[in-house]
N, C-alpha and C positions, 0 to 999 in steps of 0.2 A: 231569682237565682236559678229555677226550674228552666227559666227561657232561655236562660244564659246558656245552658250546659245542652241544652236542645238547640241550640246554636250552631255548639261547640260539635255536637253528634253527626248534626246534619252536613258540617264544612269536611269531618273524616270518612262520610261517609264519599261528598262526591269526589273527595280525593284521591281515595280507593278505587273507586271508577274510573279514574281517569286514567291513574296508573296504570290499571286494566288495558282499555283501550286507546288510551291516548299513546303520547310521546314516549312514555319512561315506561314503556311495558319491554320489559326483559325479551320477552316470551315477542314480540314481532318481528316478522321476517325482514331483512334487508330484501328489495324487489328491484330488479333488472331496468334500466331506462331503457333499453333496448326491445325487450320483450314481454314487460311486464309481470315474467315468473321469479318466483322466489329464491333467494338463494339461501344455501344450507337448508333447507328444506326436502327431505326424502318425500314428500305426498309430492312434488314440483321437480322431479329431474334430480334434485338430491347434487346440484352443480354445489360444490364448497368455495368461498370464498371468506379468507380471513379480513380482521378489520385492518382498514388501515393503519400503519405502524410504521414511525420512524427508525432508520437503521442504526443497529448499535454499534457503539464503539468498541472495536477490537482492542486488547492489550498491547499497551507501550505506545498506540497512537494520537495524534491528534491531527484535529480537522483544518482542511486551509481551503478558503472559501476562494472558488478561483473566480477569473477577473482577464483581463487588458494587461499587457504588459510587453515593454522593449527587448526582444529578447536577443542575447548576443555581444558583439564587444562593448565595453564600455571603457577601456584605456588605450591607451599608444600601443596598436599591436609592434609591442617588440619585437617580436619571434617570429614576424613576417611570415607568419601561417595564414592570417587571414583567409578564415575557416571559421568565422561566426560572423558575418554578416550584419549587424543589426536590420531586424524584422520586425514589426508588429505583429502579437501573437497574441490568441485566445487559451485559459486554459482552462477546462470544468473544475470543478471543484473537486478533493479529494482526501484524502485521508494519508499522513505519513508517519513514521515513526520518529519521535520526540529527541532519543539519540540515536549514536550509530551502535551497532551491535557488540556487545559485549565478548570479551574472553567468555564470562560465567555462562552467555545466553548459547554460545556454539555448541561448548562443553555439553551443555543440555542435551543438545542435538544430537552430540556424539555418544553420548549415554544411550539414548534411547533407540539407535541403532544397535548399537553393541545387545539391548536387552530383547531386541525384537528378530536381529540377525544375527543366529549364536555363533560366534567367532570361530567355536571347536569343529564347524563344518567348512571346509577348505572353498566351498562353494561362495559362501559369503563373504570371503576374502575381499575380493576385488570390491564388494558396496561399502565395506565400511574405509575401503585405504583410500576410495576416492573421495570421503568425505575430509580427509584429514590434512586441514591447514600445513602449505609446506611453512614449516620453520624455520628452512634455510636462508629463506629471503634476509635475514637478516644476518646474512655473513659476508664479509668484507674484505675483499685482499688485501686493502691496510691499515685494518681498524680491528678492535678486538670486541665481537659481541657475542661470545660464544654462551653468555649467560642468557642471553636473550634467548639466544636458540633454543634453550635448554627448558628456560622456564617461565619464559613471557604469557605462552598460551596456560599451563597448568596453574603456576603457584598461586594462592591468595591472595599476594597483593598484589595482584595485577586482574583480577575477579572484574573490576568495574572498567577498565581500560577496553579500546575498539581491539576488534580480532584484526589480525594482517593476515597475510599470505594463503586468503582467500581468493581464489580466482571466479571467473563471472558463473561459470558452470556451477562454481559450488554455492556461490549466495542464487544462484535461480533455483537450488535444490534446495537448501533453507527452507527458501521462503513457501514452494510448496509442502514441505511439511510441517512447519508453523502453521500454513494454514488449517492442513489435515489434523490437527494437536488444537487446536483454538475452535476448533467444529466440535469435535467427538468431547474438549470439555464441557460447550455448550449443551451439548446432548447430556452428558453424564449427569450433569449438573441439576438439570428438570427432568430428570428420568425418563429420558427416552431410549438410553442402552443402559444395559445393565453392568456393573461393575468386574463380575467375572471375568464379562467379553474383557475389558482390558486389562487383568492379571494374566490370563491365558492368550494372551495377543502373538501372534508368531506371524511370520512375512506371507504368504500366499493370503492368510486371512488379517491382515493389516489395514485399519482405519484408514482410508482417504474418502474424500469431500466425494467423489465424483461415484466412486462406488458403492457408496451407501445410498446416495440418488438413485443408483441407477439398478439397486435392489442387489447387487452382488457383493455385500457386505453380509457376513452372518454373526449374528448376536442376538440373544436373549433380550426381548425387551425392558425397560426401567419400571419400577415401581408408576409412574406415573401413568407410562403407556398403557398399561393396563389398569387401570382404574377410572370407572364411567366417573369420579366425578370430580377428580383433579382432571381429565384429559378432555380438553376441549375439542381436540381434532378429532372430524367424525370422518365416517366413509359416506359413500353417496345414499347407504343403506341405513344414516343415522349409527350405526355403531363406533365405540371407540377404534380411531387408528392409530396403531402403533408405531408406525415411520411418519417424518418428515420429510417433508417436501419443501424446497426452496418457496414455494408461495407461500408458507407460510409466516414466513419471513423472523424462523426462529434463527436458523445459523448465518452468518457473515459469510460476502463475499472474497476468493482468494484474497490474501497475501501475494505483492510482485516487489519485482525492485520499482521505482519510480523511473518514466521517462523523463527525458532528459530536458524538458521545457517543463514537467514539473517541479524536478530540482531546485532548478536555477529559480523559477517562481518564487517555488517556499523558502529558498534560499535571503531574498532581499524583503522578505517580511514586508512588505508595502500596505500592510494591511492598515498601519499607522495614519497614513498619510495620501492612501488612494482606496476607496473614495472620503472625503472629508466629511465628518459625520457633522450632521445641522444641529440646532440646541435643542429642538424639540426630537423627544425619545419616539423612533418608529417611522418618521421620516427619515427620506432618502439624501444622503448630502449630495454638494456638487461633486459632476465627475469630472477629476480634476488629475492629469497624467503630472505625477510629479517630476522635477528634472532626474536626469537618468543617473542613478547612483552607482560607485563603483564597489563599496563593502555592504556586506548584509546591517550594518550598525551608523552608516555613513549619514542617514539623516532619520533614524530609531528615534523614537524620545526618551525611550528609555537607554540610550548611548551615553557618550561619553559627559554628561553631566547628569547627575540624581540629585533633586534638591532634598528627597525624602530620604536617601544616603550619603550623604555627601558627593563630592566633585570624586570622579573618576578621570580625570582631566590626566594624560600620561601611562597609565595603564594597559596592558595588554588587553585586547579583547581574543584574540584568538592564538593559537598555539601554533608558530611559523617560525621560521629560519631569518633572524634580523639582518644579519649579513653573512661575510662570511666566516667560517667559523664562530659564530654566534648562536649559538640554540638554546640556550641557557640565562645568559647576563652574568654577573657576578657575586659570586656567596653572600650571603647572608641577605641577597636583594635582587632574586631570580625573576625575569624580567617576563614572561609565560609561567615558571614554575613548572618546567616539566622538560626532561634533555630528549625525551624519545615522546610518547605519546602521551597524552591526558586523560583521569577518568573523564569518561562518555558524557558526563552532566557538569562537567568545567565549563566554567565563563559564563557569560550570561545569554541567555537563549533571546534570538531575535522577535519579531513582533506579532512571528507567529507561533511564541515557544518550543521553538525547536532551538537544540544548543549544537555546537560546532559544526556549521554550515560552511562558517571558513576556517580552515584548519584543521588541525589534529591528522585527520588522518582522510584523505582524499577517497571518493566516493564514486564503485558503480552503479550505472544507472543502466536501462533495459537497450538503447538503441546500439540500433549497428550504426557504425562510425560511415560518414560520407565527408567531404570537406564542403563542399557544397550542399549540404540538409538542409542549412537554414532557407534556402534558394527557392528549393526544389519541392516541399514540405507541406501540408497543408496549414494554412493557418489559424485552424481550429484544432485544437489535439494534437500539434505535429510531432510525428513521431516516425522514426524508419526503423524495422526490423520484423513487420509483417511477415509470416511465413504460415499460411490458414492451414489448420488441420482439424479434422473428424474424428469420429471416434469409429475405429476398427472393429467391424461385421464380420462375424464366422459364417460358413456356409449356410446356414440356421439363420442369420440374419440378426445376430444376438452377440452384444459385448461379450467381451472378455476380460481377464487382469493376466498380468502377466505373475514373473513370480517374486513380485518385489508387491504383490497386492494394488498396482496400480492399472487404471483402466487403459487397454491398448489401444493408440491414437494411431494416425497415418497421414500424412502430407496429402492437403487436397491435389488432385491433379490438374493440370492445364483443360484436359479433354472435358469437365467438371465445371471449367469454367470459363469456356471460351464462348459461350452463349449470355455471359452475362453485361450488363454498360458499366457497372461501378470497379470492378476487375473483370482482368482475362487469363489470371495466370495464379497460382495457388503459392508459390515463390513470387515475394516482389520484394525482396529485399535489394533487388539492383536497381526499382525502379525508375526512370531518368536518370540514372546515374554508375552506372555502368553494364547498360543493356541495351540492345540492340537497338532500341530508340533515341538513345544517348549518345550511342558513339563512341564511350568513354568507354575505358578500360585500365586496369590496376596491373602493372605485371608484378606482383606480390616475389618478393625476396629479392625481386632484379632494380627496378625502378622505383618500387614504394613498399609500404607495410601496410599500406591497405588493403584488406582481403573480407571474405563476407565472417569473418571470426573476431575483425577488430569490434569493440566493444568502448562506448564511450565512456569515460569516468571524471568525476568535475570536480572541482574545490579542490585549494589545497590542500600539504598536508606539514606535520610536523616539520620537516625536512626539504621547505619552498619556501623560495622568497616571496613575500608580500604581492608578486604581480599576479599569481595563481591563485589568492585568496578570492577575486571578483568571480563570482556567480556566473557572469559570462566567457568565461577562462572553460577552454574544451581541450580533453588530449584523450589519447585511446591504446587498448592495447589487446591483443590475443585473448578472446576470452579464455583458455588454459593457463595461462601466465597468471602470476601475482607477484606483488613486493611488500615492500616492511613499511611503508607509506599508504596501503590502499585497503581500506576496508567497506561497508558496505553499511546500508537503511534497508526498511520495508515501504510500504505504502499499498492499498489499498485504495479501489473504486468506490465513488459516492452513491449511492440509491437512493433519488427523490431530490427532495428541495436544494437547488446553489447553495442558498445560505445556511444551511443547519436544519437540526432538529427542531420541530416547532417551528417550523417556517415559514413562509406559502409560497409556491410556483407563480410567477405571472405577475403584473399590476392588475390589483381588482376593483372594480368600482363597486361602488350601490346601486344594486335592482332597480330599477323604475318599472312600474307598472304601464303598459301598452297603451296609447289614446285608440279606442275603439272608433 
């Protein structure tokens, strides 16, 4: 029994050791392949670098693993616009919002102006009127919706339904302050600001993402911040720091609207059926382009037959105009169930969970409008509406915010960037396509409505017939414009693995050891 427990002594003892110096010692430094000096280590240069860390998932989103796909017509162009071309296109992977935005989610928006820009200063007139949904869009010179007008955006039952008469300026202003709102709760949340800053929160000194980076945000730091031993983040000097930094990789990158190849992408949920998963879990299936579908639900498995719920065979999938005068069907056996819009999480969400992708209420997305994009476009990421801008240096050399609290940016210039191969021009949003190398040109209000302000928007909406519900269905409009049919999504950038969280980058093999 003596030898047994002298066993037992001797196996805790070289365990303890090992932990010490082995693998599972806390206390050892992560070391540089490059230079062989330590990181987080203040005796070593004191360079900080956090572990690696999957990105998190922001509120209201999910993830769509990008991939290969047909982008472009997929029916009888009727409308002889033929202006989507079918293309093969690449798109990364990215993150979108689940539904479209809510009455309840703008309201938000519009609250938390009104609390931060106080109305009773005639100054702040002009920021809070620009935020406000017109509500007109829904009046008719022969129709009667003046109920709408009055109470679609406010009342409670209409809380979960998409906002309208958003125009593209105001969902691109959204979404940057959702994202400045979804940061500073981050922060609040692990205590790295303290709660005060945001009770006393006023416009000059107003949370955004870019000036709190950029140290021109002022607030009291969070219980966390200061404390050596919740706050992992040190300075080069080993002491706790109180600010984050993007490497840290504690806050999300912005909120945008989604371009317009990633729309249509997350739009036809292909995730079902491309690529074809094998039987064994972790293997890769074949990659297999399936035929080119025209509805996001057209070859779903979870579409029009559920064996786990019965047959949906007949049923509306989405919320569109059956013909004409049709938007409803007949009482007691409403054919969409809904005469104007639907809440935001009707129907059933396609194969990437995202719900009304077609229909309900048609969607801006970030590009400037060209009829020729698809053409012209790269086919990786293709997107038009590049317009590169910096952030604005005082004679000091030193940001600023303007007096809305946000940091002042400036159009790169041509002179800027006429030494470079991948551009030459700080504006390319005409690029091959109505610039001086194109040849092309738009005479806006005389011969077309194309101009560098038109704005793409996809899917249909309540009030369209079924040929506008395909994914590859494009029309455009003024980004100052809005109507009673056009509401908006978010979407956000992927950081790190295509596939997810828990992922890996690359095909990897196993090591082999070198023949000497």
């Amino acid at each position: 029994m003596k030898v047994k427990n002298l066993v037992i002594l001797l196996s805790c003892v070289m365990l303890l050791a090992s932990c010490k110096n082995g693998l599972f010692n806390k206390n050892k430094k992560a070391k540089s392949d490059v230079t062989g000096w330590n990181y987080n280590d203040k005796n070593m240069g004191g360079y900080q670098v956090a572990k690696s860390k999957e990105q998190g998932l922001g509120p209201g989103l999910v993830f769509v693993q990008g991939g290969t796909f047909t982008m472009g017509q997929t029916d009888e162009d009727i409308m002889g616009d033929w202006n989507n071309i079918p293309r093969r296109v690449s798109v990364p992977s990215f993150y979108i919002d689940k539904t479209e935005v809510a009455n309840v989610h703008y309201r938000e928006y519009l609250f938390w102006l009104q609390r931060v820009f106080d109305p009773s200063d005639p100054a702040n007139q002009p920021i809070l009127d620009a935020a406000l949904p017109d509500t007109l869009v829904w009046r008719s010179e022969l129709s009667y919706n003046e109920p709408l007008v009055e109470f679609y955006l406010r009342h409670p039952g209409f809380n979960d339904y998409p906002v309208v008469g958003v125009s593209w300026k105001q969902a691109h202003d959204f979404c940057l302050w959702r994202s400045d709102r979804v940061n500073e709760g981050i922060l609040l949340q692990k205590g790295f600001i303290n709660k005060q800053g945001i009770q006393g929160q006023q416009q000059e000194n107003n949370f955004t993402t870019k000036s709190y980076l950029l140290g021109l945000y002022q607030t009291a730091p969070g219980k966390t911040a200061t404390s050596k031993k919740k706050n992992d983040l040190r300075t080069p000097q080993g002491q706790p720091r109180t600010t984050v930094t993007m490497e840290d990789g504690i806050m999300l990158p912005d909120y945008r609207l989604p371009f317009e190849a990633e729309w249509e992408y997350a739009a036809y949920g292909l995730i079902n059926q491309n690529p074809r998963p094998s039987a064994k879990e972790g293997k890769r299936g074949e990659e297999l382009q399936s035929n080119k579908q025209i509805y996001p639900w057209s070859h779903n498995v979870n579409g029009l037959r559920d064996t786990r719920r019965g047959s949906w065979q007949g049923q509306f999938l989405a919320n569109f105009k059956r013909g004409g005068g049709d938007v409803a069907g007949a009482a007691g056996g409403l054919n969409d169930r809904a005469f104007y819009t639907a809440p935001v999480n009707s129907f059933y969400p396609n194969g990437f969970g995202i719900y009304n992708m077609a229909g309900n209420v048609s969607e801006w997305v970030q590009d400037v409008y060209r009829p020729m994009t698809l053409m012209d476009a790269d086919d990786v990421a293709p997107f038009r509406g590049n317009k590169f801008r910096t952030i604005a240096k005082n004679e000091n050399g030193e940001a600023e915010i303007d007096s809305t609290g946000r940091v002042k940016m400036r159009d790169v210039t041509d002179a800027e960037s006429k030494n470079r191969r991948n551009y030459q021009r700080g504006n390319v949003i005409n690029f091959l396509d109505g610039d001086t190398l194109s040849q092309a040109s738009y005479g806006y209000g005389l011969t077309t409505l194309v101009s560098d302000k038109s704005r793409v928007y996809k899917g249909g909406s309540w009030n369209d017939r079924a040929y506008w519900l395909s994914p590859g269905a494009r029309r455009f409009l003024e980004e100052d414009q809005a109507m009673s049919t056009l509401g908006f999504r978010c979407a956000m950038d992927r950081m790190g693995s295509p596939e997810g969280n828990k992922r890996k980058t690359g095909n990897l093999f196993p090591t082999r050891r070198q023949k000497r």
